[in-house]
C-alpha positions, 0 to 999 in steps of 0.5 A: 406043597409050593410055598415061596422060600427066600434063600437070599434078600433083595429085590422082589426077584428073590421070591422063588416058588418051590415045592416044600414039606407039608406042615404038620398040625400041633395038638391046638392047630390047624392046617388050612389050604390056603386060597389066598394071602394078601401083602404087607410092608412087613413082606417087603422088609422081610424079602429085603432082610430087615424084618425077619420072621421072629419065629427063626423058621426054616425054610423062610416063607413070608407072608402074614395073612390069609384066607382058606379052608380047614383041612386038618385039626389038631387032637385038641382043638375045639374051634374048628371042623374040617371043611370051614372057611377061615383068615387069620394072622400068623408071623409069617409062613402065609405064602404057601399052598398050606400053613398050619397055625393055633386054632385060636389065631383064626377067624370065620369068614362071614358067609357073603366074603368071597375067601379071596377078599377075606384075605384083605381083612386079617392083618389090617383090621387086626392092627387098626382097631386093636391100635385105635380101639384097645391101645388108642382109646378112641371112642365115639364122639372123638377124633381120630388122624391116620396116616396113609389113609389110602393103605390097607392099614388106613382103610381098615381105620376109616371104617373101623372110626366110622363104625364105632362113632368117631370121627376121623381124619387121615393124610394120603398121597395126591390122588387118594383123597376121593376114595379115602373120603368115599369110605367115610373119611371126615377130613383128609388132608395131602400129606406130601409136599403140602403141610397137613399139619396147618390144615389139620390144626385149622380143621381140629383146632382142639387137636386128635385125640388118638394119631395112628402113625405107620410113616415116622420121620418127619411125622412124629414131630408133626404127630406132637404137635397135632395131638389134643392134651392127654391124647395117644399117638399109637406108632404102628410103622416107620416107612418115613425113617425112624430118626426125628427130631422132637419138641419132646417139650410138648409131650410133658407139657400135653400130657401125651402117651406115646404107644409103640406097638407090633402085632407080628411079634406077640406073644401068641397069647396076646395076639390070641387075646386080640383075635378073640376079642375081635371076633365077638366085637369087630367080625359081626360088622362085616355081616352088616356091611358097615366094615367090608375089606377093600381091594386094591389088586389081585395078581396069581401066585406066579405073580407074586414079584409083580405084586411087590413091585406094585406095593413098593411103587405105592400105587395101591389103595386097599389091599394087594391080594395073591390067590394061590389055591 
């Protein structure tokens, strides 16, 4: 099969296409033929050599997400039949013709999700309800701030907040407020060089009660300082840096919790845990329409360097998706 294989790290001319070995399902797996996979900044720090695959697998293939169709099972398993249509999360691997991974880290593709789309869903949806909702304790009637609202991630947020009965604000780059605020968003605020945090403080003076954090940086003090008493700040990313100085002062005195989190280098069982549980809650939404995946791009396999590049250029909003079968 072809699949890309980082043989060094740098830019995205590293990302060579070759014909590998075929995998080979477990007892409890599946293999699925990949129809596409989708980007992440965790694709981007791996090619760059900063966040490798936590697995240690060899030939290193990146890739996080997709979409595709059943082709072999396990002895095992129970959950699936050849021929279904399914996306799912893995700690890498996903860009590649096949990947094999534990039946329970898939879910099923509602039936009016083209699998190209669906590739756009797994990742973000995954890491934005599991920080809001289960880590974050967002519920209805509270407030919710997220930053990059205009990023896959952020998306998922927006309509995830809305479709639970929160209310939300995010922070975006120039030019993404329109289609921010066109998913639901309640306030959305310029994040650089504008000072958001004046502008939140003015439009949610009692402060959010749960803060979604993929930047870092200079954010995380700003985070401080923008959170309600007794709220959680979930930090999901560090695109800003990971070095701040804080007023830790503020977070004795309002009682914060501070949540770090990673989806990518769970435990199986506990990222089978989140799946599960996000397949009873979360996937019948999709069938309704109150959540639905949101394509910024869509570029070939051969591609795939052009794809980074646009990722790192920032100009996307939603999900950068590559079809590979």
């Amino acid at each position: 099969m072809r699949a890309v294989v980082l043989h060094s790290h740098g830019g995205p001319e590293v990302l060579a296409i070759e014909e590998v070995a075929a995998p080979v399902p477990g007892p409890d797996e599946v293999v699925v033929q990949v129809a596409a996979t989708a980007l992440n900044r965790a694709d981007v720090l791996q090619r760059m050599g900063l966040y490798p695959d936590p697995r240690r697998i060899q030939p290193e293939i990146p890739g996080l997400e997709f979409a595709g169709t059943v082709v072999e099972v396990g002895a095992r398993v129970a959950l699936w039949a050849l021929g279904d249509r399914v996306m799912g999360i893995e700690a890498g691997g996903a860009y590649a013709e096949r990947i094999a991974t534990h039946e329970r880290l898939l879910l099923r593709v509602p039936d009016q999700i083209d699998l190209v789309a669906a590739a756009a869903i797994p990742e973000v949806f995954l890491t934005a309800w599991d920080a809001l909702v289960l880590q974050g304790g967002l519920t209805s009637g509270r407030w919710a701030l997220v930053h990059a609202g205009a990023s896959g991630v952020g998306t998922a947020a927006i309509q995830i907040a809305k479709a639970i009965g929160a209310r939300i604000a995010v922070t975006c780059s120039s030019g993404k407020s329109e289609a921010c605020r066109a998913l639901g968003a309640d306030a959305v605020f310029d994040r650089s060089p504008h000072d958001w945090l004046a502008e939140a403080r003015a439009a949610v003076p009692q402060g959010f009660d749960t803060i979604l954090d993929v930047i870092g940086g200079e954010e995380i003090d700003r985070n401080l300082q923008a959170v309600a008493t007794r709220g959680t700040i979930v930090q999901v990313g560090l695109m800003g840096g990971s070095s701040s100085q804080v007023n830790v002062g503020v977070l004795l005195t309002k009682r914060v919790t501070w949540v770090g989190t990673t989806l990518r280098a769970r435990p199986i069982e506990e990222k089978a845990a989140v799946c599960r549980r996000f397949a009873a809650e979360m996937l019948p939404l999709f069938t309704t329409g109150a959540l639905r995946p949101v394509v910024d791009s869509v570029y070939p396999f051969d591609q795939i360097a052009d794809a980074h590049r646009h990722m790192e250029a920032n100009a996307n909003t939603g999900k950068i998706v590559v079809t590979i079968n």
